[in-house]
C-alpha positions in Angstrom: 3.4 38.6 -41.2 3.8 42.2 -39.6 5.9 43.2 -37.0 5.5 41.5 -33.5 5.2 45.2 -32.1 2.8 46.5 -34.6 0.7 43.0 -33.4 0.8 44.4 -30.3 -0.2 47.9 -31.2 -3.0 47.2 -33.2 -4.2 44.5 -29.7 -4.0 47.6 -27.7 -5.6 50.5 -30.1 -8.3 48.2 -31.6 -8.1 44.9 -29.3 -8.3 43.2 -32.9 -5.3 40.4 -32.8 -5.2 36.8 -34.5 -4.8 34.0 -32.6 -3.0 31.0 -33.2 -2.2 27.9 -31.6 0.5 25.5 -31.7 -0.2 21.6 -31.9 -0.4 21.1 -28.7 -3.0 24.1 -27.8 -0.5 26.8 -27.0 -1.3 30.0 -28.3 1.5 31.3 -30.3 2.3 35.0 -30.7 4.7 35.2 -33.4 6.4 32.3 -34.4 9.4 33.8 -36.4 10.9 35.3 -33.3 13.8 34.1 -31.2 12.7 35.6 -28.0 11.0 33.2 -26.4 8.5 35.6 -24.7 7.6 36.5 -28.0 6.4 33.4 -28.8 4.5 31.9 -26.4 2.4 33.9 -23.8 1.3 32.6 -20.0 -2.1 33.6 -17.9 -1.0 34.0 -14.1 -3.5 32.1 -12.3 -4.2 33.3 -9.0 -5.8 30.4 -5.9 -9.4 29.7 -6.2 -11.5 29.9 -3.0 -13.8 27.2 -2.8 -16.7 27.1 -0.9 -17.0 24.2 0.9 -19.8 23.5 1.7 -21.0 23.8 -1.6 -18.5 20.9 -2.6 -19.9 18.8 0.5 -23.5 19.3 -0.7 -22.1 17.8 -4.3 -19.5 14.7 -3.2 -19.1 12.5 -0.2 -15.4 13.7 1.0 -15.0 10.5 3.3 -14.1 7.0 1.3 -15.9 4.0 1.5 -14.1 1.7 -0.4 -10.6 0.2 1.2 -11.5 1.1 4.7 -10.1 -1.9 6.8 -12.9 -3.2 9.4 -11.1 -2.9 12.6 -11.5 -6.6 14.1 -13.4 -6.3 17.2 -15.2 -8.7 19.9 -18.3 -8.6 18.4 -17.7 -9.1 14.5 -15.7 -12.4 15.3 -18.5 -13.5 17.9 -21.0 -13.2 15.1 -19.7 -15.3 12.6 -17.9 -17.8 15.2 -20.3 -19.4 17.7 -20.2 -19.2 20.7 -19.2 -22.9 22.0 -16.3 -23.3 20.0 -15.2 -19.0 21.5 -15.7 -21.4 24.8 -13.7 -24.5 24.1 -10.8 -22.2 22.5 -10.8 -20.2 26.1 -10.8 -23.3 28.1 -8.1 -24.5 25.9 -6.6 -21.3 26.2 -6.7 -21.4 30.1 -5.3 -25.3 30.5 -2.3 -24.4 28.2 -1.7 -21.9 30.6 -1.8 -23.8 34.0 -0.1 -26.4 32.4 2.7 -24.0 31.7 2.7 -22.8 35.3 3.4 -26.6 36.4 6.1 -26.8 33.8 8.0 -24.1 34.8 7.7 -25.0 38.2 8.9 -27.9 38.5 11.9 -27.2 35.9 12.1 -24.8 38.7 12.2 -27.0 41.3 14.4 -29.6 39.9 17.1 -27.3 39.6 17.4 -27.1 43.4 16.7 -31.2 43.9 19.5 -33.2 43.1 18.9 -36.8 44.1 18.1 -39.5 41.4 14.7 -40.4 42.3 13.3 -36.8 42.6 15.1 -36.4 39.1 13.3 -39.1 37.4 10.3 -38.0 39.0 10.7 -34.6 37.5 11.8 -36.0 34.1 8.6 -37.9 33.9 6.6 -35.1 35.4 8.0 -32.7 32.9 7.8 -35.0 29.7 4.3 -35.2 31.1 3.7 -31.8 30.9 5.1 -31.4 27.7 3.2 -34.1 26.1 -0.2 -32.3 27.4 1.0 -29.4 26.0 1.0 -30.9 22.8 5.2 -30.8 22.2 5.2 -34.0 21.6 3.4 -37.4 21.8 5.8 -40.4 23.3 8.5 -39.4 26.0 11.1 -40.4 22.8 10.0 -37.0 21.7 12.1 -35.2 24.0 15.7 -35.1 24.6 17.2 -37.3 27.9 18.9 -34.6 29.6 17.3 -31.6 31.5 15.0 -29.3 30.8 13.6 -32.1 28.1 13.2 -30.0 25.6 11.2 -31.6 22.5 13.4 -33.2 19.7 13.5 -31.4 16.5 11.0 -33.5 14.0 13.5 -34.6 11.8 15.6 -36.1 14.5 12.4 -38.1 16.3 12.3 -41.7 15.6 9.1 -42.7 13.8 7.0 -44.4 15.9 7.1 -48.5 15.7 4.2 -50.2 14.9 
């Protein structure tokens, strides 16, 4: 093999030269050497400018697949009819109002101390609470203010 400069001489006086590649494409420039340089070669690659346009009249830049469908009023209206958006509101509502009444009278009974006005709110509140769905029997809840329901696994099953 000749002389890495004489390789380059005879690139630069007759721009004859012959290339070889390594097993993995690179082009190699003399193998024998120790210098790396003088191995193995790079091309600076400068930024491309690309027109844009151009690309946009090619390819959709936006994505279409994976886009989450932000829930709104009218996709659930459309697939849920109407009545039962109705009887979910009106549910909605008497939950409410009945958890106005609730809280006022827990409010109330804090400020009333005699022993009929307390079993009057204790059966006014377990009341409430059994509208409300927190329980179904007035064993549900515990005996001592505000009532609070019984956790399932200490509620007595119900006797039949």
């Amino acid at each position: 093999m000749a002389d890495f400069s004489q390789q380059i001489a005879g690139f630069i006086n007759y721009g004859t030269y012959n290339y070889q590649f390594d097993s993995v494409g690179n082009e190699i420039l003399n193998q024998s050497s120790s210098i790396f340089q003088q191995v193995y070669f790079t091309l600076p690659l400068g930024n491309f400018v690309y027109n844009n346009s151009k690309a946009l009249s090619f390819y959709n830049p936006t994505f279409t697949e994976f886009v989450p469908v932000p829930a709104t009023g009218s996709s659930i209206s459309s697939s849920f009819p109407q009545a039962a958006i109705d009887q979910i509101n009106k549910i909605t509502y008497q939950n409410t109002q009945l958890q106005s009444q609730l809280n006022a009278v827990v409010a109330s009974s804090s400020m009333n101390s005699s022993s009929a006005d307390m079993q009057s709110i204790e059966n006014t509140i377990i009341n409430l609470r059994i509208q409300l769905g927190q329980g179904s029997v007035p064993n549900d809840f515990q005996s001592v203010y505000p009532y609070l329901p019984i956790q399932l696994e200490q509620q007595n099953p119900p006797s039949s």
